[in-house]
C-alpha positions in Angstrom: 0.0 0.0 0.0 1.1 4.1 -0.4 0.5 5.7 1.7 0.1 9.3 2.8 0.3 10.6 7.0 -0.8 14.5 7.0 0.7 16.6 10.2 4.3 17.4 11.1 4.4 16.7 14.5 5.0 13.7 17.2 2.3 12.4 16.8 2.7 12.0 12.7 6.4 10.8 13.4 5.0 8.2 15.4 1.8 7.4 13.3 5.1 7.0 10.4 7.7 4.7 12.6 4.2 2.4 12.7 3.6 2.4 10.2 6.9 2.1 8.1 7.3 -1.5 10.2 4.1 -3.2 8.3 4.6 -5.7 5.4 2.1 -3.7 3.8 3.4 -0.6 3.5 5.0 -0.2 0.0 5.5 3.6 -0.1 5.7 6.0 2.6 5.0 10.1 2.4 3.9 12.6 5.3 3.1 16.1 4.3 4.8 18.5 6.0 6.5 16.4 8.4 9.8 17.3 10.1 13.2 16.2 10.1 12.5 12.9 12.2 10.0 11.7 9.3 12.7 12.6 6.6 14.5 9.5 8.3 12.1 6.9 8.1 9.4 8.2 4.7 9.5 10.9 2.1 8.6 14.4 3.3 5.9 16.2 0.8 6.1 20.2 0.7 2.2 20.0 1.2 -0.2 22.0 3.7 -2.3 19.5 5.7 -5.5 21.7 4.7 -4.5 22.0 0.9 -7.0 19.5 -0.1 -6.7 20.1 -3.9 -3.0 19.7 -3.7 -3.5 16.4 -1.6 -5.6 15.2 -4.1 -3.3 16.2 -6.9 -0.6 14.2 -5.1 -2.5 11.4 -4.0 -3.6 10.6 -7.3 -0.2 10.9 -9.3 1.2 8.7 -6.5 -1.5 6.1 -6.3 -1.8 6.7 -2.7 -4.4 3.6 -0.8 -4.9 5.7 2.5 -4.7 8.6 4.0 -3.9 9.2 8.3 -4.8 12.4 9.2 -2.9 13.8 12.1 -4.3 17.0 13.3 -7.4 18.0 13.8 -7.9 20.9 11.2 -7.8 18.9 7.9 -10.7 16.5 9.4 -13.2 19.7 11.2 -13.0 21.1 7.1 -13.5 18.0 6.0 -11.1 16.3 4.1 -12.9 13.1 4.3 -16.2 14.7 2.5 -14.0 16.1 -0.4 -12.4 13.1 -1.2 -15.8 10.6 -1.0 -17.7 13.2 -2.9 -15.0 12.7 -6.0 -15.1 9.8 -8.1 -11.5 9.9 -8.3 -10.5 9.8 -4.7 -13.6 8.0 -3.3 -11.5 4.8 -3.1 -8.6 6.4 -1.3 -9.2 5.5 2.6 -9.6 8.4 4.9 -8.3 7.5 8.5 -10.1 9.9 10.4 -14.3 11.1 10.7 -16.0 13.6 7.9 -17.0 16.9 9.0 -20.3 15.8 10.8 -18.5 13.9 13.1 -15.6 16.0 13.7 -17.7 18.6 15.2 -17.2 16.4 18.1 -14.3 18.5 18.5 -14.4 21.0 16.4 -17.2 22.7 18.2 -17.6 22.7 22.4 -21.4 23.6 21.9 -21.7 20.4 19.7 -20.0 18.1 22.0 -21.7 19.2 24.8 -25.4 18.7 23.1 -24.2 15.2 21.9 -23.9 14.6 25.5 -26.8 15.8 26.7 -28.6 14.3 24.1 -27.3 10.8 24.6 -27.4 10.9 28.4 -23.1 11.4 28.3 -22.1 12.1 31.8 -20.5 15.9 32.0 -20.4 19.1 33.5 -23.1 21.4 33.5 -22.7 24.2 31.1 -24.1 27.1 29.1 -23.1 28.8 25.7 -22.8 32.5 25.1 -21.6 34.8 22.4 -20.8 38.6 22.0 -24.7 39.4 21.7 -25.6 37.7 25.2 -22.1 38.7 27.0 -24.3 40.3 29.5 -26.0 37.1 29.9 -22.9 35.3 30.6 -21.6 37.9 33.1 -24.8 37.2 35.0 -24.0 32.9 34.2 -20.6 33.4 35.9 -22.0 34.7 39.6 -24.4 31.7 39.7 -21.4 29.4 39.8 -18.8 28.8 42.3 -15.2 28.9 41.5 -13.0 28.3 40.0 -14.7 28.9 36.3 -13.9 27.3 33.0 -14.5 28.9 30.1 -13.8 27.4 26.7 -13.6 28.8 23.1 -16.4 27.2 20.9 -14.1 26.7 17.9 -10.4 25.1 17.2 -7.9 27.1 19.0 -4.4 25.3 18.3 -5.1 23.4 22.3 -5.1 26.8 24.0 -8.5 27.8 24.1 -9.5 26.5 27.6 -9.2 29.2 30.5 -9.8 28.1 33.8 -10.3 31.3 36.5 -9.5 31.4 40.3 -12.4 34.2 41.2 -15.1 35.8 39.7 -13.4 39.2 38.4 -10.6 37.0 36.6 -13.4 35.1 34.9 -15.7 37.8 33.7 -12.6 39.5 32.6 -11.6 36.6 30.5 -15.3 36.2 29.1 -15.5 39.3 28.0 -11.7 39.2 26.1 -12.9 35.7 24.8 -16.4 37.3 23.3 -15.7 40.7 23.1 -12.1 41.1 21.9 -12.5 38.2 20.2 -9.2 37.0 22.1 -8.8 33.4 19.8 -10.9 34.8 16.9 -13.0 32.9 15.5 -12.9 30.2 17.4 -14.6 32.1 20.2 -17.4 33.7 19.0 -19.0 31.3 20.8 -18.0 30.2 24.7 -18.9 27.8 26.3 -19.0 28.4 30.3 -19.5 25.5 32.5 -18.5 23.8 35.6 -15.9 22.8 36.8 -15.1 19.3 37.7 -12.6 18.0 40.7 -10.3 15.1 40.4 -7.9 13.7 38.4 -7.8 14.1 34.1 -7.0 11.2 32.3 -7.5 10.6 28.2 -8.7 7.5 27.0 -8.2 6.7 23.3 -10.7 4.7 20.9 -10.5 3.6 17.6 -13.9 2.8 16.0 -14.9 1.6 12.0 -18.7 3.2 13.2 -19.6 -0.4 14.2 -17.1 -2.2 16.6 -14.5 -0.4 18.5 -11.3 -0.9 20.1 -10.2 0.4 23.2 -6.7 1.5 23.4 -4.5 2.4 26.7 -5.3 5.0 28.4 -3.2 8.1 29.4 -2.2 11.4 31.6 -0.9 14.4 29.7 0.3 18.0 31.5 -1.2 20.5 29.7 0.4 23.7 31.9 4.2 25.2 31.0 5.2 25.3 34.9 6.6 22.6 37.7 3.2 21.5 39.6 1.0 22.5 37.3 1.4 26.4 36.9 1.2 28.8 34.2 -0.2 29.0 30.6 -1.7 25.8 28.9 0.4 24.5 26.3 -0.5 21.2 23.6 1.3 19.4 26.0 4.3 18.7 28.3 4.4 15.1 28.9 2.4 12.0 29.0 2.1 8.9 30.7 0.4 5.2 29.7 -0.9 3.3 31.7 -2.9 5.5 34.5 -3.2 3.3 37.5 -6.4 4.7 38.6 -8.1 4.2 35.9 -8.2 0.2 37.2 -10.5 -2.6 35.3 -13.3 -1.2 37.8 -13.0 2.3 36.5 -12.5 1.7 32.8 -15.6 -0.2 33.1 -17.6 2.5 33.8 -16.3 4.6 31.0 -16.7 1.8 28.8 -20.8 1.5 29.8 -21.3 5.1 30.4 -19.3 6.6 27.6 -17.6 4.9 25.2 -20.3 3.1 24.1 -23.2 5.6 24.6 -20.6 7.8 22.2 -20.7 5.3 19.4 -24.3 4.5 19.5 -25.2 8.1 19.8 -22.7 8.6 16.7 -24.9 6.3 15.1 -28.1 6.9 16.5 -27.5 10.4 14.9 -26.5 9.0 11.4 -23.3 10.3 11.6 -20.3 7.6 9.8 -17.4 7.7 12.3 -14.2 5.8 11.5 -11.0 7.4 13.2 -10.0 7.8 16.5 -11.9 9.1 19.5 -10.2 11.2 22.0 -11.8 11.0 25.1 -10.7 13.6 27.6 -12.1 12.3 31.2 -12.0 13.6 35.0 -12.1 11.2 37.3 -14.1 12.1 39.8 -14.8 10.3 43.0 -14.2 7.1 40.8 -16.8 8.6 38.2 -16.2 9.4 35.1 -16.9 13.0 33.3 -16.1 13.8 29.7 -14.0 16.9 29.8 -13.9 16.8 26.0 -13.6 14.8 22.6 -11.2 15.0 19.9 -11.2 13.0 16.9 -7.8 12.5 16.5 -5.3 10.6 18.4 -3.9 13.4 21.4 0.0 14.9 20.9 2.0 14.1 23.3 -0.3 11.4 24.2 0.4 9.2 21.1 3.9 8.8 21.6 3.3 6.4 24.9 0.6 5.1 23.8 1.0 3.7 20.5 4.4 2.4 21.7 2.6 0.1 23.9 0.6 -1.2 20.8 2.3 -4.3 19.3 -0.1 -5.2 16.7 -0.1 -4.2 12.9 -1.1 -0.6 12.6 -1.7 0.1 9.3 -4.0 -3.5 9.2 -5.5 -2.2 12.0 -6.5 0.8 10.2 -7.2 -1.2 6.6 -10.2 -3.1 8.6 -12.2 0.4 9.6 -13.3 0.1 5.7 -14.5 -3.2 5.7 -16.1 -2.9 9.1 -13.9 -5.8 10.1 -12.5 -4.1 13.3 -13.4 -6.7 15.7 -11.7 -9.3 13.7 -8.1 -7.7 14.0 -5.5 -8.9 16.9 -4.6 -6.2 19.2 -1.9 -6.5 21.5 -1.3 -4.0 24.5 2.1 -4.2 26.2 1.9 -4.3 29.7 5.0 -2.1 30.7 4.9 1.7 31.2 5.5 4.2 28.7 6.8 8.3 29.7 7.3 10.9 27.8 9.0 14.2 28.1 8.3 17.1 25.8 11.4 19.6 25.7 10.2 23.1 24.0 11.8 26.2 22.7 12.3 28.5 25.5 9.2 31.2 25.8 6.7 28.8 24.3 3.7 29.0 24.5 4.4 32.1 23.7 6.9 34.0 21.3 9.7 32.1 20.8 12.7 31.7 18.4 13.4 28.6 15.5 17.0 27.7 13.8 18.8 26.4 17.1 20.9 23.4 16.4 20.0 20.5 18.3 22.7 18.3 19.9 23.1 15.2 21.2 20.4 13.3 19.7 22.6 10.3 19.2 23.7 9.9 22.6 20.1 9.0 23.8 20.0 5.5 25.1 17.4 3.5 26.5 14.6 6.0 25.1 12.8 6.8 22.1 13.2 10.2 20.5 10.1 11.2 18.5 10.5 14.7 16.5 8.1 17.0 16.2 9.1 21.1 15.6 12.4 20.1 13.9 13.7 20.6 10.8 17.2 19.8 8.7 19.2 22.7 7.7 22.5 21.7 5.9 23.8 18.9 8.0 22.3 19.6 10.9 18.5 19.2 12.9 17.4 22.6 14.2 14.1 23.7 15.8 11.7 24.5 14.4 8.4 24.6 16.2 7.1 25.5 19.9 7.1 21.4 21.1 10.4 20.3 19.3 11.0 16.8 20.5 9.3 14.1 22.9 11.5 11.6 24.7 9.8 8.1 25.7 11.0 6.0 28.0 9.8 2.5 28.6 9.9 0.6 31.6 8.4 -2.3 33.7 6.6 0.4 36.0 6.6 4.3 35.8 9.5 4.9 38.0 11.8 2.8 35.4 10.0 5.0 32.1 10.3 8.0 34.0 14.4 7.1 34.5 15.0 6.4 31.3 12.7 9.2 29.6 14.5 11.9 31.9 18.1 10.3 30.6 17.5 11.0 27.6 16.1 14.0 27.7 19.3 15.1 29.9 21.5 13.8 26.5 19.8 16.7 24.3 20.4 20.2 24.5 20.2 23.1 22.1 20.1 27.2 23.4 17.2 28.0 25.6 16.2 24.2 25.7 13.2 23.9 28.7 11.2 21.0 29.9 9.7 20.1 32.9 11.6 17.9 35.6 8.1 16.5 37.3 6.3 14.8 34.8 4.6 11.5 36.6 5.9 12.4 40.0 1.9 13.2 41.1 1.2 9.8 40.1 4.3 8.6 41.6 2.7 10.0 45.0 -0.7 8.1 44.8 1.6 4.3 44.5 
């Protein structure tokens, strides 16, 4: 099969080391990708969102399937340009059309679907720049802290979560009014907020059966215990050992399946991935949010632990055949470490050489904002690489992520030092 992975980041250049490994794969592109990919497939100069020029490609290259990586490419509907051409109709879409993908590309959509399939969630209400006095008023009939997220895509960053009321209704009014994230927050969604511990569980579904893969802890915020500005993502860590048999049980009957059902109970043809972002609360289980992708840095410990066939894996969601494929979970503990460009999430500078990315040992180094410049890897995003470390319990990943992470370095290098250690506390 050729095939074609869209996205340039850790995610992709794990979706590509996958992939590249099946006896299947014949021919390998990802468009953009990054200097890791460049390694293992053939980078293609293309814009993940340039869906005539994917097409163009796709059919001078006989490409069999598409994986889309990112979310934007699926919420405009990539999928729905290529069945409605008789051209690219046969080319497999890994990921849901644009019905489906308002599962994440809109809050106020997600949070109906809940509501109307009996999902459990927070409370909430939605507001826009015309009923800002509305929301104001919203805001004193909760009790803090407040969390008020943009309606619409915004790059992982549109979730703010306020100590105290003048904080919030500051923030509601930059969201709506000054139209802080654009677009994406015409419309805000306001709702409760939820207590406990986050965790992300991960399903892959052909609309009829699903698979259940491991489930996971990112750290979303910049700073040591949980401080500062939200970022895509600081570090990850599969398995969660809270979320026991008993638990995922309960978000097995309560949400994943009600999720699928409701997907088709509203006639909407889902095959991709289903993010699931969960709060554990008092050993119940609240959907925070869904994405319809696979989570960055989330994917690269948790599709290491998967030792089945990917790309079969994904040839089945076609056919239906899903149940009928073998999927094997490792039962050791994966860790990742995400090591940025100093001043992300915020301004920051690209073109630093990166050293010492041969001296890692004992961990996996995934690329994500990197790029090749003569001779040599330099940044070239926000999140440049994640290091994974595997292990026979989290203390062991956690060693061997943090080793390797301490083997690269490059000016203004950050990352943070206590990833898993709140985990660490509950064994």
């Amino acid at each position: 099969m050729n095939i074609l992975i869209l996205g340039s980041g850790g995610r992709e250049y794990v979706f590509t080391e996958k992939i590249a490994k099946s006896t299947e794969c014949k021919k390998l592109f990802v468009a953009p990708g990054n200097a890791g990919t460049a390694q293992i497939a053939e980078n293609i100069n293309l814009s993940p969102t340039d869906f005539k020029s994917i097409a163009k490609f796709s059919l001078e290259n006989n490409i069999d399937m598409i994986v889309v990586g990112p979310e934007a490419p699926l919420v405009e509907g990539i999928r729905d340009y290529f069945e409605g051409d008789e051209k690219l109709k046969q080319i497999q879409i890994i990921g849901p059309g644009k019905a489906g993908a308002e599962l994440e590309g809109s809050k106020e959509f997600a949070k109906s679907f809940m509501h109307r399939h009996n999902i459990p969630t927070a409370a909430y209400s939605t507001f826009n720049k015309s009923t800002l006095s509305e929301g104001l008023s919203y805001l004193q009939t909760l009790k803090p802290p407040y969390v008020l997220k943009a309606d619409g895509l915004a790059g992982g960053k549109g979730v703010v979560i306020c100590e105290n009321l003048p904080t919030a209704e500051k923030s509601l009014t930059e969201m709506l009014r000054d139209e802080k994230f654009g677009a994406a927050s015409e419309k805000v969604v306001i709702e409760e907020f939820l207590s406990g511990i986050e965790l992300s569980v991960f399903v892959l579904t052909d609309g009829e059966n699903y698979k259940i893969l491991p489930a996971a802890k990112d750290y979303k915020r910049i700073g040591e215990g949980d401080t500062g500005l939200n970022t895509g993502g600081m570090g990850a860590v599969s398995p969660v050992k809270f979320a026991d048999a008993n638990f995922m049980e309960k978000v097995e009957s309560k949400i994943i399946k009600p999720t699928v059902d409701g997907l088709k109970k509203d006639k909407i043809d889902y095959q991709g991935f289903i993010f699931i972002g969960l709060m554990n609360v008092g050993g119940e289980p609240y959907v925070i949010e869904y994405n319809v992708r696979m989570g960055d840095p989330e994917t690269q410990v948790v599709l290491p632990r998967l030792k089945s066939d990917l790309l079969s894996i994904f040839k089945s969601l076609k056919s239906q055949e899903l149940n009928k494929e073998e999927f094997i979970i490792s039962e050791q503990t994966a860790a990742t470490i995400v090591l940025v460009a100093g001043g992300y999430p915020e301004s920051y500078e690209k073109g630093k050489v990166i050293k010492g990315l041969e001296d890692v040992e004992n961990a996996k180094v995934y690329h994500a904002g990197t790029a090749q410049n003569d001779n040599e890897i330099v940044t070239a995003g926000g999140r440049v690489l994640a290091i994974t470390g595997i292990g026979d319990d989290l203390n062991i990943s956690l060693k061997n992520a943090y080793a390797g992470a301490n083997k690269v370095c490059w000016d203004d290098i950050y990352y943070r030092k206590d990833i898993g250690q709140d985990l660490l506390a509950l064994e």
